[in-house]
N, CA, C and O atoms as a GROMACS GRO file, in nm:
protein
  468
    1UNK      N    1  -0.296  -1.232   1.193
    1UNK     CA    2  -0.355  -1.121   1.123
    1UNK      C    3  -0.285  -1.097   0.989
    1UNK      O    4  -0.359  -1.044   0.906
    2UNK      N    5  -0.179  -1.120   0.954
    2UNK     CA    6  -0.056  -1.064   0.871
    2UNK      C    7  -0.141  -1.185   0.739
    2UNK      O    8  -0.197  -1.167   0.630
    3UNK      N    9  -0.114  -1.288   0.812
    3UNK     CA   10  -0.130  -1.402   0.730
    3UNK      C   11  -0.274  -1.442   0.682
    3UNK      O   12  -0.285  -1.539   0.607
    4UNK      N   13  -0.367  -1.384   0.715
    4UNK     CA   14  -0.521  -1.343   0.676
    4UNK      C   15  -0.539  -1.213   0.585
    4UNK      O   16  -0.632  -1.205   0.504
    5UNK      N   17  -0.426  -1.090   0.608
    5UNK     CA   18  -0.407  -1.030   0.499
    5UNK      C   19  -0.344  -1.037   0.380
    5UNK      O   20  -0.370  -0.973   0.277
    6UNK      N   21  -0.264  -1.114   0.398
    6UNK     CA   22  -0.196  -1.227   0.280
    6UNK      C   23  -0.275  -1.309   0.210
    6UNK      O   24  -0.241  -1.338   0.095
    7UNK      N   25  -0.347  -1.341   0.242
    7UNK     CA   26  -0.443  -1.488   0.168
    7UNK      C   27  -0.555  -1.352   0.079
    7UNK      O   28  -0.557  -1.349  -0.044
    8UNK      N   29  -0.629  -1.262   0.155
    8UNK     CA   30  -0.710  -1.151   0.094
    8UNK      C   31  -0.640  -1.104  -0.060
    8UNK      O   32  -0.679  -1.123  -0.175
    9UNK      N   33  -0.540  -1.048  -0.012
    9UNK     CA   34  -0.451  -0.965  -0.136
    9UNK      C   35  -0.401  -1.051  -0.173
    9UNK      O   36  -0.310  -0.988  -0.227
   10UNK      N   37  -0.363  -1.213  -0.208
   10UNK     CA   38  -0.367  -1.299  -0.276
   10UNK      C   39  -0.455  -1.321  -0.405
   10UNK      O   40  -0.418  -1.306  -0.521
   11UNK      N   41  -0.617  -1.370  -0.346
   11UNK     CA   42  -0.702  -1.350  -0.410
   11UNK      C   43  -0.780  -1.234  -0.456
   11UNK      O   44  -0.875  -1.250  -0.533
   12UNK      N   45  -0.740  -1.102  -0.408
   12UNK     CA   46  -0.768  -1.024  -0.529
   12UNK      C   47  -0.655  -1.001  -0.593
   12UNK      O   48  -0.699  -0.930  -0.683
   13UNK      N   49  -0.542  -1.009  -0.613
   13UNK     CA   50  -0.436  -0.995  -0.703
   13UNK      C   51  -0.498  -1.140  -0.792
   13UNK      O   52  -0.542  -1.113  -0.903
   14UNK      N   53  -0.501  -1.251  -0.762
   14UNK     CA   54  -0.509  -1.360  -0.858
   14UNK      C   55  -0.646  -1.313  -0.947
   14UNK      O   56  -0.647  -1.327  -1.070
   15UNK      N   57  -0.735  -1.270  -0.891
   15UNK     CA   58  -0.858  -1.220  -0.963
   15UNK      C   59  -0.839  -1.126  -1.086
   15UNK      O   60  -0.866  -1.132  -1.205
   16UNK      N   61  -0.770  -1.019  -0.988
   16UNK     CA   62  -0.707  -0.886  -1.062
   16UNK      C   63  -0.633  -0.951  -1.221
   16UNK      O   64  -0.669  -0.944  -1.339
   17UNK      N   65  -0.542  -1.000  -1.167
   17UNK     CA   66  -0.447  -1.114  -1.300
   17UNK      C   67  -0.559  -1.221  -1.424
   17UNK      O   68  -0.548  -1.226  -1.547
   18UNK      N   69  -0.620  -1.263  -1.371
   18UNK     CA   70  -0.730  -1.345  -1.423
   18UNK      C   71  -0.818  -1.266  -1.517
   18UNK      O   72  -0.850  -1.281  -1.635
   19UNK      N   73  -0.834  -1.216  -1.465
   19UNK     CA   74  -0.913  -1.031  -1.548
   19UNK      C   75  -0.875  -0.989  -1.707
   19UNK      O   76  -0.936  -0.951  -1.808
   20UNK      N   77  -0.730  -1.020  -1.666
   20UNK     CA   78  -0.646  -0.922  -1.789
   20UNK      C   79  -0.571  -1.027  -1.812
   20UNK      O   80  -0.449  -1.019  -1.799
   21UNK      N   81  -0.635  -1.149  -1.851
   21UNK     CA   82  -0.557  -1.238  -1.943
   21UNK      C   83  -0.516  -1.203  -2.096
   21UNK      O   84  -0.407  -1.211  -2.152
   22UNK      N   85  -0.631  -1.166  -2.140
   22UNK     CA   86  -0.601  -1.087  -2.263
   22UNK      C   87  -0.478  -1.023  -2.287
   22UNK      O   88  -0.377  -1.046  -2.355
   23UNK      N   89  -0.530  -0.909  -2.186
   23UNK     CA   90  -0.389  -0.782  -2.232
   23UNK      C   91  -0.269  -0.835  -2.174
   23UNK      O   92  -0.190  -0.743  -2.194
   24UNK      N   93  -0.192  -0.944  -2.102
   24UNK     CA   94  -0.092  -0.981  -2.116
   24UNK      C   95  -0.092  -1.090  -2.239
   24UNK      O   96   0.021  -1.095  -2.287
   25UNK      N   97  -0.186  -1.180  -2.307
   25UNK     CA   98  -0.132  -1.217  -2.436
   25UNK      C   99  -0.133  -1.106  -2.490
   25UNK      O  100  -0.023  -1.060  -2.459
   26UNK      N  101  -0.175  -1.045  -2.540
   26UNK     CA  102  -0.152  -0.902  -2.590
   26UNK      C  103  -0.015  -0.849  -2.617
   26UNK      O  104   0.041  -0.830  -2.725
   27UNK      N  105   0.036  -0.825  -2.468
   27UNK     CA  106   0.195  -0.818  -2.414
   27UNK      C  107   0.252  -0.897  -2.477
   27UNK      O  108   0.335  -0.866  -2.562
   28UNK      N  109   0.212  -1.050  -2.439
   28UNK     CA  110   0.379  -1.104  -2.542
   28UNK      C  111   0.355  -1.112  -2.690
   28UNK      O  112   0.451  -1.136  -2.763
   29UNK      N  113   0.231  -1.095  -2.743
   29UNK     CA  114   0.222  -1.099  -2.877
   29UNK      C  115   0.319  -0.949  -2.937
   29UNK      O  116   0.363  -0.937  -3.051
   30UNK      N  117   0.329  -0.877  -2.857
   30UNK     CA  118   0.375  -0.742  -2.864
   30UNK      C  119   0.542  -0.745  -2.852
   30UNK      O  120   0.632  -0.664  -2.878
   31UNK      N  121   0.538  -0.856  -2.809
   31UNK     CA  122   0.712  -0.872  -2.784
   31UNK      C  123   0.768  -0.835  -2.602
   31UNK      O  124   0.882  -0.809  -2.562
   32UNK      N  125   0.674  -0.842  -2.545
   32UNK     CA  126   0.722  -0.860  -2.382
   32UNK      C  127   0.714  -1.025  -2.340
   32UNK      O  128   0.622  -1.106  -2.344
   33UNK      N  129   0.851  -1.031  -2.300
   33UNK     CA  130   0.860  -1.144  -2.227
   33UNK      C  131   0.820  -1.192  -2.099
   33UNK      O  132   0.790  -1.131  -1.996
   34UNK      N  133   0.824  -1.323  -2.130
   34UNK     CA  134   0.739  -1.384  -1.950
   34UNK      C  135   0.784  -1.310  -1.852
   34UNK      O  136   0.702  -1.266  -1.772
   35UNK      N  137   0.930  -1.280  -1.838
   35UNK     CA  138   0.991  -1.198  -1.751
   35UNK      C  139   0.956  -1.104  -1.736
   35UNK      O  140   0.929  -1.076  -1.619
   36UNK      N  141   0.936  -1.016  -1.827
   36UNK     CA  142   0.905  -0.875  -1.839
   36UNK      C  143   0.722  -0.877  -1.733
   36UNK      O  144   0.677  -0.820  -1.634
   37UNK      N  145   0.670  -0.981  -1.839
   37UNK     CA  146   0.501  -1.007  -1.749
   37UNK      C  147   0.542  -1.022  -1.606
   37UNK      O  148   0.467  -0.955  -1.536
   38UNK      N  149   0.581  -1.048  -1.577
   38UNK     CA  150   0.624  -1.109  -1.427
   38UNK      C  151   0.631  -1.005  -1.348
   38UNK      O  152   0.565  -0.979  -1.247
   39UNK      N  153   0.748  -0.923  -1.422
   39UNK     CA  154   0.776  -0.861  -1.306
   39UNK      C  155   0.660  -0.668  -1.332
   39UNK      O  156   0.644  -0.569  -1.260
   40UNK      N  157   0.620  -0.700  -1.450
   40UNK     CA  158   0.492  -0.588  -1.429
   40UNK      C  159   0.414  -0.608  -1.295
   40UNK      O  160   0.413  -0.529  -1.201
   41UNK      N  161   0.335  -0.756  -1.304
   41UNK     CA  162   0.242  -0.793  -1.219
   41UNK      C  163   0.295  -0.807  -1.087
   41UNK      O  164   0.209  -0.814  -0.999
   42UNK      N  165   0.451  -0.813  -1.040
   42UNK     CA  166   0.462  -0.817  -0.937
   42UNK      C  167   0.478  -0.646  -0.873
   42UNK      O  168   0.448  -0.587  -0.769
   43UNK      N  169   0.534  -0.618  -0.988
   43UNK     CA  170   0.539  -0.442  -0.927
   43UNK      C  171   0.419  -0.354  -0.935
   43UNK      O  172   0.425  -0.236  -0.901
   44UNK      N  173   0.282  -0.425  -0.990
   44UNK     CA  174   0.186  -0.326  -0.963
   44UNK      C  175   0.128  -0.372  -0.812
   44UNK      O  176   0.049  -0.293  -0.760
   45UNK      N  177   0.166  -0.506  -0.730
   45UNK     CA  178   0.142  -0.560  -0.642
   45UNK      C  179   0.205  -0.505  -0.510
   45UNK      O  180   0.126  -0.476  -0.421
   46UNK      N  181   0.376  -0.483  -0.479
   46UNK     CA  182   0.436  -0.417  -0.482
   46UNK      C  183   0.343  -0.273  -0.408
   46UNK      O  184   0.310  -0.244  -0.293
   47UNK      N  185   0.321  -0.188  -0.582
   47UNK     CA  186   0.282  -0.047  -0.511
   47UNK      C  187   0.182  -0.037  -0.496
   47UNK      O  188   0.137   0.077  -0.486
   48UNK      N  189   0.075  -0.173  -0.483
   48UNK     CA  190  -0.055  -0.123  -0.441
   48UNK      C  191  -0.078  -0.139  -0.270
   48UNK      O  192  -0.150  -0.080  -0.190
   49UNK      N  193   0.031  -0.260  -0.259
   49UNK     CA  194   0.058  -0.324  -0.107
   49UNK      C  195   0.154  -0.193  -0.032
   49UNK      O  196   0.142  -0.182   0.090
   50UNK      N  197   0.212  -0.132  -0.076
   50UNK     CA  198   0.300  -0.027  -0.023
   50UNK      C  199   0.232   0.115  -0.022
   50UNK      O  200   0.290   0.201   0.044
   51UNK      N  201   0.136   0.144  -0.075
   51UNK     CA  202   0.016   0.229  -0.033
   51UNK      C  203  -0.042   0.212   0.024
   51UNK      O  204  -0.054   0.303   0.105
   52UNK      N  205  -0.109   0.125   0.041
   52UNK     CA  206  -0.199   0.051   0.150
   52UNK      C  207  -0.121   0.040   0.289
   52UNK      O  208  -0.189   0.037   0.392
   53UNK      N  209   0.017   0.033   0.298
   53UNK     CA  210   0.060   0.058   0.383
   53UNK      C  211   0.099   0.166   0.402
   53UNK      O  212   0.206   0.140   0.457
   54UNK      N  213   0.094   0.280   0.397
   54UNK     CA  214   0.114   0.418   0.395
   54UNK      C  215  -0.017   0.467   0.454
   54UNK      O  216  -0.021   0.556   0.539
   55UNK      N  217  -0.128   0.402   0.401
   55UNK     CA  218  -0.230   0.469   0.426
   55UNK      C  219  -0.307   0.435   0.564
   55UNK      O  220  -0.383   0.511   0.625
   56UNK      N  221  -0.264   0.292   0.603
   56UNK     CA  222  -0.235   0.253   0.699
   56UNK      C  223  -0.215   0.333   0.813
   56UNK      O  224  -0.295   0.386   0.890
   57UNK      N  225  -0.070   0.329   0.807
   57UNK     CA  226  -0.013   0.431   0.884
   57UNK      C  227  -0.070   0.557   0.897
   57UNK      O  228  -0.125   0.594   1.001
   58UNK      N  229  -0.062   0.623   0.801
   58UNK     CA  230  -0.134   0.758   0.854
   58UNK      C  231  -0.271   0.777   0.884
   58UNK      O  232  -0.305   0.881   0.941
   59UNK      N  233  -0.337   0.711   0.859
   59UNK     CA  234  -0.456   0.667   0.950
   59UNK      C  235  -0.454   0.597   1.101
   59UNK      O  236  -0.546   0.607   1.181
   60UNK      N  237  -0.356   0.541   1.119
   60UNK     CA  238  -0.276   0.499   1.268
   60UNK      C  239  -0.233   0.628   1.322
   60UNK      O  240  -0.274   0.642   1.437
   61UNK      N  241  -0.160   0.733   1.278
   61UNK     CA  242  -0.093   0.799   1.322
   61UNK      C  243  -0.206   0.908   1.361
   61UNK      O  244  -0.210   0.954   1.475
   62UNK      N  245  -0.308   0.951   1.251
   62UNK     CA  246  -0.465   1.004   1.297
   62UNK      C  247  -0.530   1.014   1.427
   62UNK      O  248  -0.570   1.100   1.505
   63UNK      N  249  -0.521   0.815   1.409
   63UNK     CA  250  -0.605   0.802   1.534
   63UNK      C  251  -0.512   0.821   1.688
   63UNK      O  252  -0.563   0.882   1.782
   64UNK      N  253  -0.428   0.785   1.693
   64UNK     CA  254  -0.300   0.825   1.785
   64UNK      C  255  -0.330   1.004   1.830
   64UNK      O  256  -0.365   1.048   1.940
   65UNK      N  257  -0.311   1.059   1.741
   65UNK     CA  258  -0.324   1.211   1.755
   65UNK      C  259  -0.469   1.249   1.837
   65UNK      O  260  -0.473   1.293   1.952
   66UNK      N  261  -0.553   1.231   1.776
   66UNK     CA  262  -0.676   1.251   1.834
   66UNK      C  263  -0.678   1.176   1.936
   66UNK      O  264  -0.667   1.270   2.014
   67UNK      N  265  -0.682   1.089   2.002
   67UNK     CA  266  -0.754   1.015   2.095
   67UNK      C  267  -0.611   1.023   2.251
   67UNK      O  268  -0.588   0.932   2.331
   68UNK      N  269  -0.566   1.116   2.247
   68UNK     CA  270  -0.534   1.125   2.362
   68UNK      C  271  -0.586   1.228   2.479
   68UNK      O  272  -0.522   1.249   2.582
   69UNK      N  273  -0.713   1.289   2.446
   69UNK     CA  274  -0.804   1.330   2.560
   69UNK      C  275  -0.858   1.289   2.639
   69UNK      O  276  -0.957   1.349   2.680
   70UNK      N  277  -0.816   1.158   2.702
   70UNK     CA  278  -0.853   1.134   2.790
   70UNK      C  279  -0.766   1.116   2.909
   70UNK      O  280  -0.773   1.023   2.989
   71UNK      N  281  -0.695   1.202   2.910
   71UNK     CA  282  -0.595   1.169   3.043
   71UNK      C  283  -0.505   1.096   3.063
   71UNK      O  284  -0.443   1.078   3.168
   72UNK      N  285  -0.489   1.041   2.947
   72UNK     CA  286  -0.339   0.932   2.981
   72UNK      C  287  -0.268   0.929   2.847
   72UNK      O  288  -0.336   0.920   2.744
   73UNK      N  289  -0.123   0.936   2.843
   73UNK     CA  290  -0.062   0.930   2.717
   73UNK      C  291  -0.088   0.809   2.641
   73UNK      O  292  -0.071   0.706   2.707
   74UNK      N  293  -0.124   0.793   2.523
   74UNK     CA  294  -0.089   0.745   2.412
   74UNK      C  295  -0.002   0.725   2.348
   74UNK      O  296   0.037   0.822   2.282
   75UNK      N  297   0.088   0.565   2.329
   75UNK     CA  298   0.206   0.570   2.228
   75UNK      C  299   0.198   0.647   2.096
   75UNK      O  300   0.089   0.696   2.066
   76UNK      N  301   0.299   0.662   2.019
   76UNK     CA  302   0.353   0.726   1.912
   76UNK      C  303   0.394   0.622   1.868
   76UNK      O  304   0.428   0.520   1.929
   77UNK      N  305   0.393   0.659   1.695
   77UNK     CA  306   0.434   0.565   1.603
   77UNK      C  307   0.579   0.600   1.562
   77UNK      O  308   0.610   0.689   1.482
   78UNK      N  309   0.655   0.526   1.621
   78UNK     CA  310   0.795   0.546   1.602
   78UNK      C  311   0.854   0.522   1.472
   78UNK      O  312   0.804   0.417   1.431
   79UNK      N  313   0.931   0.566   1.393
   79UNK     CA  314   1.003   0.529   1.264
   79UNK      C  315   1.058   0.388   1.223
   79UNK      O  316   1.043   0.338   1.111
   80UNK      N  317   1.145   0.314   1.361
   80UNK     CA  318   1.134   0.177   1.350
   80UNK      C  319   1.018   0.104   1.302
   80UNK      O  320   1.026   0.028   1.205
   81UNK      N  321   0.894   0.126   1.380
   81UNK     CA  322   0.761   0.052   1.400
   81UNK      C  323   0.703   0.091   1.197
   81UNK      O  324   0.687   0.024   1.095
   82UNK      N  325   0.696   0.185   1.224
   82UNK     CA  326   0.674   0.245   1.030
   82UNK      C  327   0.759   0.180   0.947
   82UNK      O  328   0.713   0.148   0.838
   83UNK      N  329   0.871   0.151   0.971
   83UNK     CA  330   0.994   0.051   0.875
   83UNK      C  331   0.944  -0.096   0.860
   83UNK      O  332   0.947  -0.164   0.758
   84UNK      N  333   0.895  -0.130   0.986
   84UNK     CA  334   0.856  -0.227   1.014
   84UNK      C  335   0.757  -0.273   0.918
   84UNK      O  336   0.768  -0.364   0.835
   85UNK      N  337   0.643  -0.182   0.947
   85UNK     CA  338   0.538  -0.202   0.884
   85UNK      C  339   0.542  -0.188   0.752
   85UNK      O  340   0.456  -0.264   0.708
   86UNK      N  341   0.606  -0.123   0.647
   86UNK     CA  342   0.630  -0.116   0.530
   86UNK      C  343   0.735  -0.223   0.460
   86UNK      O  344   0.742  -0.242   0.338
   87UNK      N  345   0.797  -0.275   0.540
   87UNK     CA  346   0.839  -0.360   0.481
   87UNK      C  347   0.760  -0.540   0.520
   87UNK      O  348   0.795  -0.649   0.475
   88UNK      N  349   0.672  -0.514   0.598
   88UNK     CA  350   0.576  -0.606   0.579
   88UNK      C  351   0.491  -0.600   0.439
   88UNK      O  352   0.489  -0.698   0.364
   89UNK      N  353   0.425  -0.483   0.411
   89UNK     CA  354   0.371  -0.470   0.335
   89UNK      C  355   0.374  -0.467   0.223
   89UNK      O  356   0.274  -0.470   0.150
   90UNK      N  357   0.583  -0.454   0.160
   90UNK     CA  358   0.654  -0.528   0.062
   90UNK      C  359   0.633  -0.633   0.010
   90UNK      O  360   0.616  -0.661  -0.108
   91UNK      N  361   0.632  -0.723   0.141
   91UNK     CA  362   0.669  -0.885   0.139
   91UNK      C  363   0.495  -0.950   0.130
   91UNK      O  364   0.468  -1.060   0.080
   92UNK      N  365   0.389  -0.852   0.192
   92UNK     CA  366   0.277  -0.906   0.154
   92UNK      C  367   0.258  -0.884   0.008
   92UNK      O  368   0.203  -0.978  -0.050
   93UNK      N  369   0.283  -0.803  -0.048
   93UNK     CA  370   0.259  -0.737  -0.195
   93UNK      C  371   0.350  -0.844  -0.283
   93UNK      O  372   0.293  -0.874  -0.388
   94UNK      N  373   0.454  -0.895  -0.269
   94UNK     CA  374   0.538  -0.969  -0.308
   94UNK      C  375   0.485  -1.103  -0.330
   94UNK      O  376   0.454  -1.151  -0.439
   95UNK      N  377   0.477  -1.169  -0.192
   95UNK     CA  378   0.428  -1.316  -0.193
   95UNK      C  379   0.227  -1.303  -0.236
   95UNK      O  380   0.153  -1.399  -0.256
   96UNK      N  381   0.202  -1.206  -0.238
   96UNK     CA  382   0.039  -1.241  -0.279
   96UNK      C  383   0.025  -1.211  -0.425
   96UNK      O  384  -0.089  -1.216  -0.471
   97UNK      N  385   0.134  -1.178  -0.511
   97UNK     CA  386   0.123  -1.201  -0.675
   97UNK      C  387   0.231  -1.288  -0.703
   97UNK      O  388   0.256  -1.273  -0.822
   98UNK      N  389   0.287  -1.347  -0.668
   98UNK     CA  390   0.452  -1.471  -0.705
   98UNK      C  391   0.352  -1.561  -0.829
   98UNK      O  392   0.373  -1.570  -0.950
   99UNK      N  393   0.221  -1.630  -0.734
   99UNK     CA  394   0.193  -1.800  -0.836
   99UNK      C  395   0.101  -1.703  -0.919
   99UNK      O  396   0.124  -1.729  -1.037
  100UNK      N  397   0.001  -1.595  -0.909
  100UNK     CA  398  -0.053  -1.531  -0.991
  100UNK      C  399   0.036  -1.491  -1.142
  100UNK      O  400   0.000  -1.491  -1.260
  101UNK      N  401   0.124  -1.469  -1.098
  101UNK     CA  402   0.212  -1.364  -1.194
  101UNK      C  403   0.282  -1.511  -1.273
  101UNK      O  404   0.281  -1.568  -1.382
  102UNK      N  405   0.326  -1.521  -1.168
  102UNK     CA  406   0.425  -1.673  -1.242
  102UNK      C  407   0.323  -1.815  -1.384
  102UNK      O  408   0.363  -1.889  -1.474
  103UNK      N  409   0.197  -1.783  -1.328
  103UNK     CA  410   0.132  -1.861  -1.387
  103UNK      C  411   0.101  -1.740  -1.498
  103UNK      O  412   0.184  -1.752  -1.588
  104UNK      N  413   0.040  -1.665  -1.516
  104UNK     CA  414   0.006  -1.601  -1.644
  104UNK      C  415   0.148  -1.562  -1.700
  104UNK      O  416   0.131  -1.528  -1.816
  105UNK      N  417   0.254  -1.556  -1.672
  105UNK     CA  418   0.332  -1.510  -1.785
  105UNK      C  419   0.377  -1.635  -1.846
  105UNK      O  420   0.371  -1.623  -1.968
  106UNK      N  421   0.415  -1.741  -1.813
  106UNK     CA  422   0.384  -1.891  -1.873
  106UNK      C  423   0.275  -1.907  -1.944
  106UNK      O  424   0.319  -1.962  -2.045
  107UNK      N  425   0.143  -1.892  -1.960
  107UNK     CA  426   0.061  -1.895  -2.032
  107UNK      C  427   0.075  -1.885  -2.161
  107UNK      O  428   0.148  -1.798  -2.209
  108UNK      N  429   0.006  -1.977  -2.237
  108UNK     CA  430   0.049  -1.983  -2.395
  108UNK      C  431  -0.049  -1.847  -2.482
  108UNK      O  432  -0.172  -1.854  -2.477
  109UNK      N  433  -0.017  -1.793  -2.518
  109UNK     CA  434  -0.038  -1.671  -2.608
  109UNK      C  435  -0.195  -1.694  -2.653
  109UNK      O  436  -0.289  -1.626  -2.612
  110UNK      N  437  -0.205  -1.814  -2.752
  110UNK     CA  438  -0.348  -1.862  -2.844
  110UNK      C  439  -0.495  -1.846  -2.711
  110UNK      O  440  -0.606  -1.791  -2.711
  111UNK      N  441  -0.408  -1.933  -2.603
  111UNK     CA  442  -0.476  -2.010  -2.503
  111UNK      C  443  -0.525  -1.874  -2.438
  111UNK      O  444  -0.643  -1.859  -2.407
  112UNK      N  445  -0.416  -1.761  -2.414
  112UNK     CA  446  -0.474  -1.655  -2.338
  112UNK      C  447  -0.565  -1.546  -2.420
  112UNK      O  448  -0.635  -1.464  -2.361
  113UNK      N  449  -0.557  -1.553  -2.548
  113UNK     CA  450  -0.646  -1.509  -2.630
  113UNK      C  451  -0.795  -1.547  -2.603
  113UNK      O  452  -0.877  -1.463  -2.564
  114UNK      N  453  -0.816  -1.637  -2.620
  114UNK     CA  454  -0.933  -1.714  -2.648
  114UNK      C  455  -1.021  -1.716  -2.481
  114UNK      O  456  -1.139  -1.750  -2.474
  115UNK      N  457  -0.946  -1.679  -2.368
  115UNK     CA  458  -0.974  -1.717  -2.249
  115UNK      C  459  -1.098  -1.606  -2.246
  115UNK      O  460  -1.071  -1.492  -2.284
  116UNK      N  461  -1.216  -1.631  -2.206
  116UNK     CA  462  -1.320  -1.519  -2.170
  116UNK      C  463  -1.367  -1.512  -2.048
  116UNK      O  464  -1.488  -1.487  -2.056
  117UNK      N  465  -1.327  -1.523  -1.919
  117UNK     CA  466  -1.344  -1.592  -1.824
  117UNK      C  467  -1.303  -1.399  -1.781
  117UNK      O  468  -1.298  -1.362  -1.664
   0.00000   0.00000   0.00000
């Protein structure tokens, strides 16, 4: 499951990146470095994957709450299990912009100009 949500938020992060070729030539024409590109695109990846896991959760924690009328307890989402899960959702946010990010901030400036795609 983890690894089917990985490949998803892969390809819309690579899409997402592909999008805004421009405005990162833009960026380094501006004087931001590949580095600097890099690690934008990895940190908007980052906090979009780390909301998504938040939201997650409290939509887990929702359904947990409600649905114990029927006579038998229902686990609770323990703080471990929430650590857990957020720092999955780091490492998905992380590894599903790395070759996205890594490839457009390498990109030659002229080349990302001209790109209309």
């Amino acid at each position: 499951m983890t690894f089917t949500i990985l490949l998803v938020s892969a390809n819309t992060i690579s899409l997402s990146v592909r999008q805004r070729t421009r405005d990162t030539a833009i960026l380094r024409t501006l004087g931001y470095t590949p580095t600097e590109i890099f690690i934008l695109i990895i940190g908007e990846s980052m906090v979009i994957s780390v909301v998504g896991g938040l939201i997650g959760l409290g939509l887990g924690t929702l359904l947990l709450m409600g649905g114990g009328g029927g006579g038998f307890p229902l686990p609770s989402i323990q703080w471990q299990g929430a650590l857990v899960v957020m720092g999955i959702s780091l490492v998905v946010g992380i590894f599903s912009a790395a070759v996205p990010a890594y490839v457009t901030s390498r990109k030659n400036i002229v080349e990302s100009l001209r790109f209309t795609g």
